[in-house]
Every structure is written in C-alpha cells, then in structure tokens.
mmJSON file of the N, C-alpha and C atoms, coordinates in Angstrom:
{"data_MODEL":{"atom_site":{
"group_PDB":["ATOM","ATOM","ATOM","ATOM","ATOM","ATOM","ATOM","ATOM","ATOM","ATOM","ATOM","ATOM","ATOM","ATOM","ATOM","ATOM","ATOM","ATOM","ATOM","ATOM","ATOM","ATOM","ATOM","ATOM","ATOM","ATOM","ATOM","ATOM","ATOM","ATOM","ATOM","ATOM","ATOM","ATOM","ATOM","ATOM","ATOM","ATOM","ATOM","ATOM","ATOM","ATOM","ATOM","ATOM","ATOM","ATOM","ATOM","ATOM","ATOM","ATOM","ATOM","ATOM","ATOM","ATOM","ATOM","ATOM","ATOM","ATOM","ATOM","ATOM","ATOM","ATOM","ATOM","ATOM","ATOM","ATOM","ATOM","ATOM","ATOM","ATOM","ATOM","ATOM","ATOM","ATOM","ATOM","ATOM","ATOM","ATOM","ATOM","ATOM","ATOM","ATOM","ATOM","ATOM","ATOM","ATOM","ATOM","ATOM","ATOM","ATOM","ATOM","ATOM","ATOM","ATOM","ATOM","ATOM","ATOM","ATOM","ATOM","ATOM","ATOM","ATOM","ATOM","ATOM","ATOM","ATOM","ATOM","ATOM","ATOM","ATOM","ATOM","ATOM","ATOM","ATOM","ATOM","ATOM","ATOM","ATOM","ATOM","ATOM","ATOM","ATOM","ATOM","ATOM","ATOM","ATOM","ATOM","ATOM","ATOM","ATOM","ATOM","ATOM","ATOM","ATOM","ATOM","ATOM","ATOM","ATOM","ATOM","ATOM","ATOM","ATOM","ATOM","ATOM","ATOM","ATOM","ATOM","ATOM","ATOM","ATOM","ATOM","ATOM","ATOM","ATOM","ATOM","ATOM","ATOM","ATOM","ATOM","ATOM","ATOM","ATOM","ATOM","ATOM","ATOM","ATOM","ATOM","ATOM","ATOM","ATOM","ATOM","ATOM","ATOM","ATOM","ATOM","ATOM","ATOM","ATOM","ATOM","ATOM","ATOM","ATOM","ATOM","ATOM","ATOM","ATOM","ATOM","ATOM","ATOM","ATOM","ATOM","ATOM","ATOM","ATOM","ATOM","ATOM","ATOM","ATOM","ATOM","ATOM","ATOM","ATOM","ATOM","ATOM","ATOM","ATOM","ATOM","ATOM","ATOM","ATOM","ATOM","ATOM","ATOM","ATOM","ATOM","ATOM","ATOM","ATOM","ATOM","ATOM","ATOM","ATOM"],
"id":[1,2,3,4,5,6,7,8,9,10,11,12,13,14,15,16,17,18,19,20,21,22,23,24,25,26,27,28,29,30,31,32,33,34,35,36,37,38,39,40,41,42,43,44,45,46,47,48,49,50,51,52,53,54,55,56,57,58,59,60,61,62,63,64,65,66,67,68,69,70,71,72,73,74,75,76,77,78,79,80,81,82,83,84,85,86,87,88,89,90,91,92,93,94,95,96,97,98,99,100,101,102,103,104,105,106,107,108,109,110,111,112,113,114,115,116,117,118,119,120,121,122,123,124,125,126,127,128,129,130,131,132,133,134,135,136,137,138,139,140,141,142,143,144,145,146,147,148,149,150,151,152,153,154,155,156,157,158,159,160,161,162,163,164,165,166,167,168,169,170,171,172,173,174,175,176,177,178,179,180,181,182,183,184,185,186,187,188,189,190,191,192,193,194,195,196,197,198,199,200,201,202,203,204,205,206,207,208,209,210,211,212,213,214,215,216,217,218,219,220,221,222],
"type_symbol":["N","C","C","N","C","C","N","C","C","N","C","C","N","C","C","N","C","C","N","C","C","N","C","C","N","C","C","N","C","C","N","C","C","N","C","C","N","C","C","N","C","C","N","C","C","N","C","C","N","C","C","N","C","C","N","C","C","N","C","C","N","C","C","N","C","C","N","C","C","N","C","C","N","C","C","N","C","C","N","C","C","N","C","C","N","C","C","N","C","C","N","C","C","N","C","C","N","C","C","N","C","C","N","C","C","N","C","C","N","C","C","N","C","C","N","C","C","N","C","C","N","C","C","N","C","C","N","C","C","N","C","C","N","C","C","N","C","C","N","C","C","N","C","C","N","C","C","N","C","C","N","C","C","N","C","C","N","C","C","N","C","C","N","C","C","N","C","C","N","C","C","N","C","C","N","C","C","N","C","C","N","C","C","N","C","C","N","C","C","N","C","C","N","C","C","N","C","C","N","C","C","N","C","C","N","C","C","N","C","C","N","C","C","N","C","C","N","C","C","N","C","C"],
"label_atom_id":["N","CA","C","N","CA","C","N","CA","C","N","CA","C","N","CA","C","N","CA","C","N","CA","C","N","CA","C","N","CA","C","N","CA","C","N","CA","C","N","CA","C","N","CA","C","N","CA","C","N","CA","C","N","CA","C","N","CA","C","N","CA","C","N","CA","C","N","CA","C","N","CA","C","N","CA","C","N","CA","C","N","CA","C","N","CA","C","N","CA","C","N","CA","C","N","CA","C","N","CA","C","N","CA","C","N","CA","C","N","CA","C","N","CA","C","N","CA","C","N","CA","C","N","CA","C","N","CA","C","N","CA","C","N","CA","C","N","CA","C","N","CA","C","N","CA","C","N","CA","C","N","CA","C","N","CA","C","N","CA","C","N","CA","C","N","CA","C","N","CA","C","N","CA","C","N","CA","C","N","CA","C","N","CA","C","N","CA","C","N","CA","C","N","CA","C","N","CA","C","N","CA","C","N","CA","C","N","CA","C","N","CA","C","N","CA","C","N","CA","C","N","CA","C","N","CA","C","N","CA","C","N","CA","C","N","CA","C","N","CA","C","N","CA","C","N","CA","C","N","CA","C","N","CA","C","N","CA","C"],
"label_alt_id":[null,null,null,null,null,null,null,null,null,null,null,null,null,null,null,null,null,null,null,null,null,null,null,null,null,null,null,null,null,null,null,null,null,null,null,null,null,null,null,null,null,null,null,null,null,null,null,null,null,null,null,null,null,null,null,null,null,null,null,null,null,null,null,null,null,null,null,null,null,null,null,null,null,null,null,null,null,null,null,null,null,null,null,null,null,null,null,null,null,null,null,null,null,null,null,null,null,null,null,null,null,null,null,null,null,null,null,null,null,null,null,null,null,null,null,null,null,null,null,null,null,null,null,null,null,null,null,null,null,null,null,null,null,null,null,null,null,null,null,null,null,null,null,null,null,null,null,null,null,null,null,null,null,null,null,null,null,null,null,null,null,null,null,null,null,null,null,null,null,null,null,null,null,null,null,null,null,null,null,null,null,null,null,null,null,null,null,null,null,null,null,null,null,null,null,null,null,null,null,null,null,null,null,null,null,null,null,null,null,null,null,null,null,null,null,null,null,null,null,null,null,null],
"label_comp_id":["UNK","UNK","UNK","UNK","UNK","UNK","UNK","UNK","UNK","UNK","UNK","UNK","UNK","UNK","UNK","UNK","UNK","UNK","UNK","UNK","UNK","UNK","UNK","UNK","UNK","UNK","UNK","UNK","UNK","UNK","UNK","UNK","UNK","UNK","UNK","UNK","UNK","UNK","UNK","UNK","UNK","UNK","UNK","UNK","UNK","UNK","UNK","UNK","UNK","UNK","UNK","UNK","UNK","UNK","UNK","UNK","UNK","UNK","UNK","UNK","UNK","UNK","UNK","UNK","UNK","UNK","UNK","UNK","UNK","UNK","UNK","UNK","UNK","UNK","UNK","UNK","UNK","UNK","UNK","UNK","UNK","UNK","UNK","UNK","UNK","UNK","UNK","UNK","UNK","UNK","UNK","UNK","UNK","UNK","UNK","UNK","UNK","UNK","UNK","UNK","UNK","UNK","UNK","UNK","UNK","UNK","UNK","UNK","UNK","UNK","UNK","UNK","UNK","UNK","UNK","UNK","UNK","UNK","UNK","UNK","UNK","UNK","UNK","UNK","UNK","UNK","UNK","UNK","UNK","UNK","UNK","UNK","UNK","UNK","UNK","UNK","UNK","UNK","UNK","UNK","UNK","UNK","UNK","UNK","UNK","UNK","UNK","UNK","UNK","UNK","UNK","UNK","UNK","UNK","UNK","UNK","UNK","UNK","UNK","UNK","UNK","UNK","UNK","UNK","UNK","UNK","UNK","UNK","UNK","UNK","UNK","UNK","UNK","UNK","UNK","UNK","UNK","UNK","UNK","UNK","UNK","UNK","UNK","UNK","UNK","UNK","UNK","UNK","UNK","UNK","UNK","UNK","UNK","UNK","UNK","UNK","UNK","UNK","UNK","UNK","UNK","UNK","UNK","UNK","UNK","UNK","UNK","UNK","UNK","UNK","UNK","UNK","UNK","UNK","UNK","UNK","UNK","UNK","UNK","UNK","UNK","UNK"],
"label_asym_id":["A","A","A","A","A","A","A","A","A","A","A","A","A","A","A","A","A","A","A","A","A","A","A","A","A","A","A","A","A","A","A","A","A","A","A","A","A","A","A","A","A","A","A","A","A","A","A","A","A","A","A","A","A","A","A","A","A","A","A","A","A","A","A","A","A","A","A","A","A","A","A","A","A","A","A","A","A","A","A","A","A","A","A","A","A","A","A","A","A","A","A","A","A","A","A","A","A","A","A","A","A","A","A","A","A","A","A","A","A","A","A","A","A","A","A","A","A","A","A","A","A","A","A","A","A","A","A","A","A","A","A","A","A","A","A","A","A","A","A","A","A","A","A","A","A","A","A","A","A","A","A","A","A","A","A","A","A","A","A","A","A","A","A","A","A","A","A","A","A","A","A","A","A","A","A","A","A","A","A","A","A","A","A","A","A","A","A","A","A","A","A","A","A","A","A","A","A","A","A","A","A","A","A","A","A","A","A","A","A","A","A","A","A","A","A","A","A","A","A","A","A","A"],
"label_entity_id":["1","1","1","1","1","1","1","1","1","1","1","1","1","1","1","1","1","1","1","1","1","1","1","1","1","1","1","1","1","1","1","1","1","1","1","1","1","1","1","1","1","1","1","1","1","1","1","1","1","1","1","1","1","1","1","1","1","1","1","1","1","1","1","1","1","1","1","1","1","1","1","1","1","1","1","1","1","1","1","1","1","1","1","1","1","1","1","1","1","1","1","1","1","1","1","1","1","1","1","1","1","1","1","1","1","1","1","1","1","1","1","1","1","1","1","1","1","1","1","1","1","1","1","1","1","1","1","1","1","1","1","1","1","1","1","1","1","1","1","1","1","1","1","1","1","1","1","1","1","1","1","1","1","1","1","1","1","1","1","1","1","1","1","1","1","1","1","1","1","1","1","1","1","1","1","1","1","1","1","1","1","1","1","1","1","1","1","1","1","1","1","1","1","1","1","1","1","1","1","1","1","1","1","1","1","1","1","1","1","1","1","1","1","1","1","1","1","1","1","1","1","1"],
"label_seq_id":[1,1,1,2,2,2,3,3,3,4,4,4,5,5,5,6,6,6,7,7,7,8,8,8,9,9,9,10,10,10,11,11,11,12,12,12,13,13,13,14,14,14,15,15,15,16,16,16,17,17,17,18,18,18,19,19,19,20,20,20,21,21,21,22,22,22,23,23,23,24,24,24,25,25,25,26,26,26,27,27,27,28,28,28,29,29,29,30,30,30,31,31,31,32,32,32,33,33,33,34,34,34,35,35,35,36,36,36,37,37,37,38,38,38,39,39,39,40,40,40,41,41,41,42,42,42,43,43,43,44,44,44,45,45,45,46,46,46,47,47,47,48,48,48,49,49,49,50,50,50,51,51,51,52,52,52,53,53,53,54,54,54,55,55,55,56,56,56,57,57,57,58,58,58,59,59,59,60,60,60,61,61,61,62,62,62,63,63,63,64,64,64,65,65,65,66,66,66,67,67,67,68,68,68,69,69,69,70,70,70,71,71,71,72,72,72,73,73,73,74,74,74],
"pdbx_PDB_ins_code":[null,null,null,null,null,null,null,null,null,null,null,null,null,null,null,null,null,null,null,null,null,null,null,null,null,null,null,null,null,null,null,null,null,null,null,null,null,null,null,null,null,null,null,null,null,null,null,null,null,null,null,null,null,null,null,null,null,null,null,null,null,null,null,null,null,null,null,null,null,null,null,null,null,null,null,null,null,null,null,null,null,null,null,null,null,null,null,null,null,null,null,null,null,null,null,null,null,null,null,null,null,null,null,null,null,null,null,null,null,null,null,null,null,null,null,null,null,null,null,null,null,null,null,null,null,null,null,null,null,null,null,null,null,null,null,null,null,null,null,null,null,null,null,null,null,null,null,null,null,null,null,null,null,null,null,null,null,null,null,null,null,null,null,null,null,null,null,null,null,null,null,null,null,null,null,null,null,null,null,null,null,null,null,null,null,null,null,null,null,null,null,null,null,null,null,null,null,null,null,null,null,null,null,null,null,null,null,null,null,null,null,null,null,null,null,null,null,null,null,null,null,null],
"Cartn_x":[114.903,114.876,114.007,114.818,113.426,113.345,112.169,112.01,112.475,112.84,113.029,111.858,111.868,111.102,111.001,109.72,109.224,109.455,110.047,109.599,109.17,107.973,107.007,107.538,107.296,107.535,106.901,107.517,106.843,105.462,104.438,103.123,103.294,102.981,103.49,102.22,102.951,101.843,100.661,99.373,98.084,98.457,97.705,97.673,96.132,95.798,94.078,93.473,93.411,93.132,93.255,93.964,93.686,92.721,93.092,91.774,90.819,90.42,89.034,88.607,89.161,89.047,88.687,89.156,89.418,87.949,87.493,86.32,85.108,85.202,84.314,83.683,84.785,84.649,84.17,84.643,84.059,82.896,82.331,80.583,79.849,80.518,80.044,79.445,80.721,80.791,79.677,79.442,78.901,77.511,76.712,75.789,75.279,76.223,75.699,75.728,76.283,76.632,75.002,74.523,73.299,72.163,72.038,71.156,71.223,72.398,72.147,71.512,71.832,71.413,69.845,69.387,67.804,67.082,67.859,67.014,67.176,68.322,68.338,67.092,66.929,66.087,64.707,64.529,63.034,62.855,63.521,63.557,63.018,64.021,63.948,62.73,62.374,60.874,59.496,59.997,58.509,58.499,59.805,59.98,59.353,59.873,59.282,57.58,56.981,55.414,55.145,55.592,55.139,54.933,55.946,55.982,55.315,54.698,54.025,52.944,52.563,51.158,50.702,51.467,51.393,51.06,52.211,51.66,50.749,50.07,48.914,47.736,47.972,46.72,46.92,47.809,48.309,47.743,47.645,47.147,46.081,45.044,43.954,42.999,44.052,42.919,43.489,44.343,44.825,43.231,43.101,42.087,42.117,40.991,41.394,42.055,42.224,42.85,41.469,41.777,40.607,40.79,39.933,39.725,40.625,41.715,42.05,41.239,41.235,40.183,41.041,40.456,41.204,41.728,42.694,43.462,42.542,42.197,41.693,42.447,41.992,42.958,42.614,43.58,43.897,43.77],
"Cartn_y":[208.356,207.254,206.142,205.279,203.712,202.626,202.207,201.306,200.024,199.33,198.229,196.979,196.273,195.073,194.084,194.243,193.3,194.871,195.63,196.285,197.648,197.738,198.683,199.538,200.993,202.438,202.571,203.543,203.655,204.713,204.577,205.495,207.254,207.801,209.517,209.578,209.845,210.042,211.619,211.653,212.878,213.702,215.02,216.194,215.521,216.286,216.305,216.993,217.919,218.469,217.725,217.004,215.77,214.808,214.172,213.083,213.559,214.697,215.123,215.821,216.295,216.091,214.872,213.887,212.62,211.914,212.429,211.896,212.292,213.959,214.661,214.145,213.701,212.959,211.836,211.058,209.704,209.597,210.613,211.15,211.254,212.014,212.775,212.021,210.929,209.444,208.434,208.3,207.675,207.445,209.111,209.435,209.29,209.577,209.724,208.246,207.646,205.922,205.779,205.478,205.341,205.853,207.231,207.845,207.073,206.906,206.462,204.766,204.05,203.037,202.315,203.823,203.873,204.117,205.048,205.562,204.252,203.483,201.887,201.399,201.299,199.989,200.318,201.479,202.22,202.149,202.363,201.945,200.712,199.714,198.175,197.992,198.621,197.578,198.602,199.721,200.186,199.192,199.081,198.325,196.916,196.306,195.154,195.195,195.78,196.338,196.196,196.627,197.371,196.014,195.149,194.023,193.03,193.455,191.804,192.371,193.767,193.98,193.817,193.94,193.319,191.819,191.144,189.864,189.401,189.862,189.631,190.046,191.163,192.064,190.608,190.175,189.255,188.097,187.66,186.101,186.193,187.421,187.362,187.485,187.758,187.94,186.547,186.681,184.991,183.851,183.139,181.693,181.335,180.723,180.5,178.402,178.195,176.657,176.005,175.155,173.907,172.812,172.281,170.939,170.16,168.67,167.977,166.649,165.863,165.047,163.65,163.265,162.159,160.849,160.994,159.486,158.116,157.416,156.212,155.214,154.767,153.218,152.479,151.923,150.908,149.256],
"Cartn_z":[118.302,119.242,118.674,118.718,118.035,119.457,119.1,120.274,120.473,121.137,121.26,121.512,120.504,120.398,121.849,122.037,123.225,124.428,124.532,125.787,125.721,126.746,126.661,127.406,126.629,127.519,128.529,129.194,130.635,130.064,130.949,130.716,131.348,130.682,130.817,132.076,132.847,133.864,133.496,133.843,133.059,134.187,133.707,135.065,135.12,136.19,136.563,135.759,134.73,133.591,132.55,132.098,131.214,131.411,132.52,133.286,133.146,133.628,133.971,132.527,131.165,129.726,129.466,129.518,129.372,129.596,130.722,131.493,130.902,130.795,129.99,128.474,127.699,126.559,126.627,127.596,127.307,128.035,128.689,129.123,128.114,127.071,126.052,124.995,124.467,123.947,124.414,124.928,126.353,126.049,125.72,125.629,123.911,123.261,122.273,121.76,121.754,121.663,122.135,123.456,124.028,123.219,122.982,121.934,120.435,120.299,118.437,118.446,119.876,119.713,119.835,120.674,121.142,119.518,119.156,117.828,116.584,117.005,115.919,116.637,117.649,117.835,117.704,118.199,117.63,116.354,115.537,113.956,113.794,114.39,114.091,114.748,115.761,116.194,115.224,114.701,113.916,112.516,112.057,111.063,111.343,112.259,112.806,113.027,113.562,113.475,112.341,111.415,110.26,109.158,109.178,108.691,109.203,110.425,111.223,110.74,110.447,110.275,108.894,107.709,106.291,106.206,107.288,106.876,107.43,108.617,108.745,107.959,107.323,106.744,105.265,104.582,103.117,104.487,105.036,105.356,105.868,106.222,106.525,105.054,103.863,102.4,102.112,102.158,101.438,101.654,100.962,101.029,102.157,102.818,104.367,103.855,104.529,104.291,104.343,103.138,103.142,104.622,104.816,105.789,104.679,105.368,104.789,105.731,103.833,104.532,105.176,106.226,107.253,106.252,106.608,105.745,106.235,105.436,105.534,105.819,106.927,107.313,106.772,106.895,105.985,106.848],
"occupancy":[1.0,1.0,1.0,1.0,1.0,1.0,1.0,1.0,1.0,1.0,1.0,1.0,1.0,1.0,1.0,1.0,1.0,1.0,1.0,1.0,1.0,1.0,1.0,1.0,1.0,1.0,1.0,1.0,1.0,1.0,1.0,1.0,1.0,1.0,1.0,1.0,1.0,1.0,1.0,1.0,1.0,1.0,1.0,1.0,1.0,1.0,1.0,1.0,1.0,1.0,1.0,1.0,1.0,1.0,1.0,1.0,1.0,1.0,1.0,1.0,1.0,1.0,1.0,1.0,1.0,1.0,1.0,1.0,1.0,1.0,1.0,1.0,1.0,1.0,1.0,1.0,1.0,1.0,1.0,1.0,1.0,1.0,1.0,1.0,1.0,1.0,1.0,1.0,1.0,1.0,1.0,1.0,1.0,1.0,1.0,1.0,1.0,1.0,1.0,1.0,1.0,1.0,1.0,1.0,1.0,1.0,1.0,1.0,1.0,1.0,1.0,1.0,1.0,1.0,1.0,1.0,1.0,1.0,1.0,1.0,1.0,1.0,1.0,1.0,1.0,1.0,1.0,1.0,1.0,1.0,1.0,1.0,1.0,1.0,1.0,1.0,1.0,1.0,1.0,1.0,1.0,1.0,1.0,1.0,1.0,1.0,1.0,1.0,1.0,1.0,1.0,1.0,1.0,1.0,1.0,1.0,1.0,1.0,1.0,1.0,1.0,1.0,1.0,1.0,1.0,1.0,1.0,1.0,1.0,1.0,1.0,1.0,1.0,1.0,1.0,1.0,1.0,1.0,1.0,1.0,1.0,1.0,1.0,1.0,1.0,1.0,1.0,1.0,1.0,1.0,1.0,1.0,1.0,1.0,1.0,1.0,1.0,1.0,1.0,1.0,1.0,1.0,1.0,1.0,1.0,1.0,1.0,1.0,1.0,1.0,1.0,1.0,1.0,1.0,1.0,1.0,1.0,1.0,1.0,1.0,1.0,1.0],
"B_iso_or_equiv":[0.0,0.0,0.0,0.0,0.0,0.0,0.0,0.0,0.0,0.0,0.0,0.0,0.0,0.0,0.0,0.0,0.0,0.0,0.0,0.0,0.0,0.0,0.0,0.0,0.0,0.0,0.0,0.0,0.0,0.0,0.0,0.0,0.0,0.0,0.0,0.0,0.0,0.0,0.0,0.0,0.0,0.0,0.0,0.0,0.0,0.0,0.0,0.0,0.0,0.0,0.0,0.0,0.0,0.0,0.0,0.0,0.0,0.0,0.0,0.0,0.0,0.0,0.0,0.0,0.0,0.0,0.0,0.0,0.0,0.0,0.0,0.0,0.0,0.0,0.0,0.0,0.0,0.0,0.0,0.0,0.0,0.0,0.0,0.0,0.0,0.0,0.0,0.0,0.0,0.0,0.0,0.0,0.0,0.0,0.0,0.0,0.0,0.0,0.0,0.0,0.0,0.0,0.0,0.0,0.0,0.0,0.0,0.0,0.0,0.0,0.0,0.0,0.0,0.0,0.0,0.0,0.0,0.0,0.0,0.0,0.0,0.0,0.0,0.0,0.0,0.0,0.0,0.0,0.0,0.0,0.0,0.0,0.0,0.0,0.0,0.0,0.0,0.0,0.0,0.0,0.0,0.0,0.0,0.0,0.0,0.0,0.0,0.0,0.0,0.0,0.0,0.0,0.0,0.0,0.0,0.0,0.0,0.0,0.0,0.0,0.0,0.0,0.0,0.0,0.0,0.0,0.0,0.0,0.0,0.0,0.0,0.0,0.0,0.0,0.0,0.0,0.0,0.0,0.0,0.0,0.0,0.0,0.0,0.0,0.0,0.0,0.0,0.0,0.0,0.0,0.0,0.0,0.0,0.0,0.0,0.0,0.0,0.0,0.0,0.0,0.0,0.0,0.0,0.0,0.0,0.0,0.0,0.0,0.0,0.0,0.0,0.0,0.0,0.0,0.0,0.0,0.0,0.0,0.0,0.0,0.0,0.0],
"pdbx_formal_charge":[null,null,null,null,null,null,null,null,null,null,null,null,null,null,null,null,null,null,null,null,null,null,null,null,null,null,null,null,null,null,null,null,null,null,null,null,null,null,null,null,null,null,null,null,null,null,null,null,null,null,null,null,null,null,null,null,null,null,null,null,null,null,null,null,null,null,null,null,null,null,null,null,null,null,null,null,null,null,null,null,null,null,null,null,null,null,null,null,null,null,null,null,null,null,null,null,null,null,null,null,null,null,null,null,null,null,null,null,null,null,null,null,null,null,null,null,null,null,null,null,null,null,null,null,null,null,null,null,null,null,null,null,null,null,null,null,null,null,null,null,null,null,null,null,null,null,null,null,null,null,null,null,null,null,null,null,null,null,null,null,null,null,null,null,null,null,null,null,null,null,null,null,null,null,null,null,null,null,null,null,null,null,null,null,null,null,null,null,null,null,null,null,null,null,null,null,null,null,null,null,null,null,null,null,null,null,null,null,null,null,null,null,null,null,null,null,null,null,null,null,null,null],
"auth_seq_id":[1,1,1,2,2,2,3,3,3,4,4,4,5,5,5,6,6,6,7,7,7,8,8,8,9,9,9,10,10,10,11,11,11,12,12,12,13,13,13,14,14,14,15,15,15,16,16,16,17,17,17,18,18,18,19,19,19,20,20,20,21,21,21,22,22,22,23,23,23,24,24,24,25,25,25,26,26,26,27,27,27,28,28,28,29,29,29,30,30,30,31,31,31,32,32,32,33,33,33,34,34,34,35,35,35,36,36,36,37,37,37,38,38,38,39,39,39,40,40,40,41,41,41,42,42,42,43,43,43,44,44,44,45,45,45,46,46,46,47,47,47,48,48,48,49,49,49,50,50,50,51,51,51,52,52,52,53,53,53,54,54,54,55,55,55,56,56,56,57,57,57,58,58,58,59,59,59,60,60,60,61,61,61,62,62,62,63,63,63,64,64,64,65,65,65,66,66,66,67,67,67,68,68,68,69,69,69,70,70,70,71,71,71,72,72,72,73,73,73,74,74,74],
"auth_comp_id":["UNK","UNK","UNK","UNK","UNK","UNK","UNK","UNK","UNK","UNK","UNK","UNK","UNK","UNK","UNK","UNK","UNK","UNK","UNK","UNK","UNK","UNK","UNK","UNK","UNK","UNK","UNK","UNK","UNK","UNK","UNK","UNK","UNK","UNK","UNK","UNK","UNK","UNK","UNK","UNK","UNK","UNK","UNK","UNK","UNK","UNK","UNK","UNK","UNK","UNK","UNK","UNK","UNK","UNK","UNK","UNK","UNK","UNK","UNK","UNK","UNK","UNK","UNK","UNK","UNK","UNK","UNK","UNK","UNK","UNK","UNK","UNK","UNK","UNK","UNK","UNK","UNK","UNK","UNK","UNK","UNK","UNK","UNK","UNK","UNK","UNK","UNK","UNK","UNK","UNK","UNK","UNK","UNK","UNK","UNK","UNK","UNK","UNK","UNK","UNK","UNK","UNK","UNK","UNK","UNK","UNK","UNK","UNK","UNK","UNK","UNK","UNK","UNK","UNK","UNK","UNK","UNK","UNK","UNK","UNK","UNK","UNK","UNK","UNK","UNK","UNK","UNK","UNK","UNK","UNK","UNK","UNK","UNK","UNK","UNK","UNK","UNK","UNK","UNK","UNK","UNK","UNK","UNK","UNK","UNK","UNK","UNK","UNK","UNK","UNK","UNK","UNK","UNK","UNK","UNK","UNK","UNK","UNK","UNK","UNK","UNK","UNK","UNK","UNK","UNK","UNK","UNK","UNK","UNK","UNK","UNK","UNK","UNK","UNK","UNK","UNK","UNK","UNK","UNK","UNK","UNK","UNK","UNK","UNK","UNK","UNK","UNK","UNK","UNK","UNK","UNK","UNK","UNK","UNK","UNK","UNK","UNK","UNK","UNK","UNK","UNK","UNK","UNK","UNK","UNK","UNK","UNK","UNK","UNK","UNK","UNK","UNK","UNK","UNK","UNK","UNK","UNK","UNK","UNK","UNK","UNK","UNK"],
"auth_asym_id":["A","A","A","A","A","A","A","A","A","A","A","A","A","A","A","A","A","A","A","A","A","A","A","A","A","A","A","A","A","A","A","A","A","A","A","A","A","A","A","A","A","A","A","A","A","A","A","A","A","A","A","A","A","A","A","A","A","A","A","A","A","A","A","A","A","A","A","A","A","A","A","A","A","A","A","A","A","A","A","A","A","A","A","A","A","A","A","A","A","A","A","A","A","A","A","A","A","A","A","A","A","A","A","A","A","A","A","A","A","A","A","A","A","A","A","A","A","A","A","A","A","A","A","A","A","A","A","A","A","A","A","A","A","A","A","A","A","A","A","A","A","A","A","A","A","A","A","A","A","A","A","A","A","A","A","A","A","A","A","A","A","A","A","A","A","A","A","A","A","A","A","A","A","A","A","A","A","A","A","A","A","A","A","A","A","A","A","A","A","A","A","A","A","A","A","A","A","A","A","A","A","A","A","A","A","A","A","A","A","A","A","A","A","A","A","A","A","A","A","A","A","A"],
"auth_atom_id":["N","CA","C","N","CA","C","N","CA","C","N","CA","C","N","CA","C","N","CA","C","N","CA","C","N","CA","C","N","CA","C","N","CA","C","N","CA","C","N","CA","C","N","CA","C","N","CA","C","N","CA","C","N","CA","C","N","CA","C","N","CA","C","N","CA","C","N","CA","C","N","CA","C","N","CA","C","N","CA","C","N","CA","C","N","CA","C","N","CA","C","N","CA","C","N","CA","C","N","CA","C","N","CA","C","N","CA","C","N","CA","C","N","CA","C","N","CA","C","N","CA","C","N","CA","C","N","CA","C","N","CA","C","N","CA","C","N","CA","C","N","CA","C","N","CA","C","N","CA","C","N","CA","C","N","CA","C","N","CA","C","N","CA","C","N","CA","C","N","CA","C","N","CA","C","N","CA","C","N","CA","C","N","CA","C","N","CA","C","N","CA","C","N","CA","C","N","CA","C","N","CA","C","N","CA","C","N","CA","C","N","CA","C","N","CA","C","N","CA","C","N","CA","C","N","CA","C","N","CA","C","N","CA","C","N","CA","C","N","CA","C","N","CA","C","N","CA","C","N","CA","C","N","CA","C","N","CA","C"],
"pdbx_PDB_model_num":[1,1,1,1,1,1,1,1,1,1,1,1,1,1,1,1,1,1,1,1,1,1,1,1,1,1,1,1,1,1,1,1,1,1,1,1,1,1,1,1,1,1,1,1,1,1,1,1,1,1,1,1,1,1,1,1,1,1,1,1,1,1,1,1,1,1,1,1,1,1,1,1,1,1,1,1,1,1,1,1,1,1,1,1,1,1,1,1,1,1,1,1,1,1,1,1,1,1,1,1,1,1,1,1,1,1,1,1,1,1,1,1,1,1,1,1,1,1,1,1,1,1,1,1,1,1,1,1,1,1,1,1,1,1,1,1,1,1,1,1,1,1,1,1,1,1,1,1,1,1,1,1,1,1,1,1,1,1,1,1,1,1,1,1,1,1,1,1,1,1,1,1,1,1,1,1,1,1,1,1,1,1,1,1,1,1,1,1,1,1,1,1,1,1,1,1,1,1,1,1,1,1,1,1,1,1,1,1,1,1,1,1,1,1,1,1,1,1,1,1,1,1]
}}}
C-alpha cells in the first residue's frame, strides 16, 4: 500500500496500556532530562566561581593603577 500525497492516515486509536506506557516513559524522560540539566548548571556555576575567583586573586597581584594626572586647561 503507498500513500497518497497531501492526505493523512487516520490515527490508530491506543488501548489504555499503551497510554499509560506512554505516560510512564515520558515521566521517566521527564526526570532524567531535569536531572542532567541540574547537574549542567551546577557545573557551569562552579566553573563560573572558579573563574571569578582567579580573576580576582590575577587583579588583586596585578599593580594597583597609578593616579592619572588632571589634564591641564587650556
């Protein structure tokens, strides 16, 4: 059987054992999606820490800035 261009099959109607599979998984999905994204961002903000605290520790040895001296009017 081939389909015909431009029209859509009808949808196979689920038992309640499919759905409720169906449901189970995308709980399942759901969760772990949520978990992997907690554990990115905990990453990204120790990483983030970790780098604000270098460049502070490199600009607190760095030279402190000279005074610039006031432009003379003219």
């Amino acid at each position: 059987m081939t389909k015909t261009p431009g029209k859509a099959e009808p949808q196979k109607p689920m038992s309640k054992a499919e759905r409720e599979a169906r449901k189970a998984f995308r709980h399942v999905d759901a969760e772990k999606a949520l978990t992997e994204h907690e554990i990115a961002q905990k990453a990204f903000s120790k990483n983030r820490e970790r780098l604000k605290a270098e460049r502070l520790e490199r600009e607190a040895a760095a030279l402190p800035p000279t005074k610039a001296r006031p432009k003379a009017k003219k």
